[in-house]
C-alpha positions in Angstrom: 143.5 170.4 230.6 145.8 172.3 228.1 145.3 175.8 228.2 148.1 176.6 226.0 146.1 177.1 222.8 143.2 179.0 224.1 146.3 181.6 225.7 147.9 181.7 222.2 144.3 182.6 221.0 143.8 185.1 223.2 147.2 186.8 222.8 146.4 187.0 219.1 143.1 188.1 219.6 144.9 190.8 221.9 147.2 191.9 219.4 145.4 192.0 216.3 143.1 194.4 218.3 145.8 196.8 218.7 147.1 196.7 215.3 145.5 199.8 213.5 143.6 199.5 210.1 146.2 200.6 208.3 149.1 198.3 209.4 147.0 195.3 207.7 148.5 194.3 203.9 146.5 196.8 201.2 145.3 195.9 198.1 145.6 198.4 195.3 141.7 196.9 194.2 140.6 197.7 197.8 137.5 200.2 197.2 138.8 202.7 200.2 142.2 202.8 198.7 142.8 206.4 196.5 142.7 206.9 192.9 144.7 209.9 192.9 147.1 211.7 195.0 146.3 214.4 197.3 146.5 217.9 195.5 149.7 219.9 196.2 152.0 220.8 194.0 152.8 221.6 190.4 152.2 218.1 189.4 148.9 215.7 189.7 148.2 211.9 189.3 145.4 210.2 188.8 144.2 206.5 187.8 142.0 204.2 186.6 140.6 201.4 188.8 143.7 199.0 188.7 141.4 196.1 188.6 141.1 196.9 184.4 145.5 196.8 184.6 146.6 194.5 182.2 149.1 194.0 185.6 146.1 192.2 187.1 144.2 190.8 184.1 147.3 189.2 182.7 149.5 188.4 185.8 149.3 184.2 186.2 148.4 185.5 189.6 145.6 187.9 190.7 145.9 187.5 194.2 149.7 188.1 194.4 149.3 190.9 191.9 146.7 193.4 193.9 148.7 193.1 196.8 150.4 195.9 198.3 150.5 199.8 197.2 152.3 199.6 194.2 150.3 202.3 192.0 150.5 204.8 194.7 154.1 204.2 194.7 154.2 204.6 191.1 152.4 208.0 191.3 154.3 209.0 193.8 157.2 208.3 191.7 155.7 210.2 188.8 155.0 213.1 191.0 158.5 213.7 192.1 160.6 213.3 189.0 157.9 215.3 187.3 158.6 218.1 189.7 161.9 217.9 189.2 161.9 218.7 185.2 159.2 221.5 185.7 160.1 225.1 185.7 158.5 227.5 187.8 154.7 228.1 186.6 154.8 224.8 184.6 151.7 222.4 185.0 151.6 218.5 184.7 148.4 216.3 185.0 148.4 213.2 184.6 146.4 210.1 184.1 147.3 206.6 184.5 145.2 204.4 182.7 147.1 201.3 182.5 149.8 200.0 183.9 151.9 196.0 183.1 154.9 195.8 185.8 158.2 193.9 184.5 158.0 190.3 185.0 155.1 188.0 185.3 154.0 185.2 187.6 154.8 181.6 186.3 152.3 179.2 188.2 153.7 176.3 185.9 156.6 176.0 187.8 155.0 174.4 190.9 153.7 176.0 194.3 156.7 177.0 195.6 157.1 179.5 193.3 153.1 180.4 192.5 153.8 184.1 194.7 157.1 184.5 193.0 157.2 187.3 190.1 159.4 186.2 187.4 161.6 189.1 186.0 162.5 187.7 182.1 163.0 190.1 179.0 160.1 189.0 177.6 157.9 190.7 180.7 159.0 194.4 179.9 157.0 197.4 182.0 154.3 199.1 179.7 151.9 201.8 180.9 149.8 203.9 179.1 149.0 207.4 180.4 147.1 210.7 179.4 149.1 213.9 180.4 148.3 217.8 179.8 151.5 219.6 180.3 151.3 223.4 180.3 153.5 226.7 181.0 153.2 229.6 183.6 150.0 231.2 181.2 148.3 227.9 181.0 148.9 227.3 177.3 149.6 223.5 176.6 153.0 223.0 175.6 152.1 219.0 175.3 149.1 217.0 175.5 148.2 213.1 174.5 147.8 209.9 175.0 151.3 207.9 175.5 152.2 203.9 175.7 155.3 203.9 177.6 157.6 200.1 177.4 160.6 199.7 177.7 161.7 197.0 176.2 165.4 196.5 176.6 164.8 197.0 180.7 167.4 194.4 181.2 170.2 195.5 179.2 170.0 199.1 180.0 172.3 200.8 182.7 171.2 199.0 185.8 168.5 201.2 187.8 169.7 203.7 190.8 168.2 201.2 193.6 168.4 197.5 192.7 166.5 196.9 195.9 163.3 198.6 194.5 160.9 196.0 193.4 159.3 198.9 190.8 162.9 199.3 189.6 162.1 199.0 186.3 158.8 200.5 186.2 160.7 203.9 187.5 163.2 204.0 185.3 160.5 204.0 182.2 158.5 207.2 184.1 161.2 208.9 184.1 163.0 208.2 180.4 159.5 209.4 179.3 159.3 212.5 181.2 163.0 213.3 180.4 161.5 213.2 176.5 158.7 214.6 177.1 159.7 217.7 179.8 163.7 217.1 179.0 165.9 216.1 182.4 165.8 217.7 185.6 166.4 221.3 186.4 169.4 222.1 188.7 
């Protein structure tokens, strides 16, 4: 009798146990994952359910594009070099309501490469947000709806971290805040 397989099953069984809830691979369509980030802070992001993205509509690949944490990150993103470009007082809210990253995933091209997004210049990053941007008294210095693309993304000066998979998608946040707000305070 082999017990081999019934003691790999077990150890697995074992492990997986121990592995918390949160070390599993998140979807950004999960229903438990956030739609906005915690309060704190001159600056606040909020967002649509990122099953209506275009990112996930559009992709070649649904699976492949809900996985991981990649609007967070992008709020997160937004939040920080937001702060950066606000003086003191100054307020920023802002929605995301769509979001298309660079690249798209090419299934045609066989099943080794069916997870494999495909970064070409006709894939630029779009986005469209709602903001309300307003001084120390609360008067609105800047409201609206904006469609951010940028569509030379590949010939532009090459990002800060090439290893960043939302590279490109960063880059556009923050040519758009630096028109809207103007570049970061020293």
């Amino acid at each position: 009798m082999n017990l081999r397989p019934a003691l790999i099953a077990i150890a697995l069984a074992i492990v997986s146990a121990g592995v918390p809830a949160d070390a599993r691979t998140r979807n950004v369509t999960d229903p438990d994952a956030p739609r906005a980030l915690p309060e704190q802070g001159p600056v606040s992001v909020r967002w649509e359910d990122p099953s209506t993205f275009s990112d996930l509509r559009h992709s070649g690949n649904r699976y492949e594009a809900r996985r991981g944490n990649w609007v967070e990150e992008l709020a997160e993103h937004m939040r920080k070099s937001g702060e950066k470009r606000l003086a003191p007082g100054q307020r920023l809210d802002i929605d995301i309501l769509d979001i298309r990253r660079a690249g798209m995933y090419e299934p045609w091209h066989g099943p080794d490469l069916d997870d494999t997004r495909i970064i070409r210049d006709i894939y630029p990053p779009r986005m469209t947000v709602s903001f309300r941007y307003t001084d120390a008294d609360g008067r609105v210095l800047s409201q609206g709806e904006r469609k951010l693309s940028d569509n030379g993304f590949m010939v532009g000066a090459s990002p800060v971290n090439n290893n960043d998979i939302l590279r490109y998608e960063k880059s556009m946040i923050d040519s758009w805040l630096t028109r809207e707000i103007g570049a970061p305070q020293t």
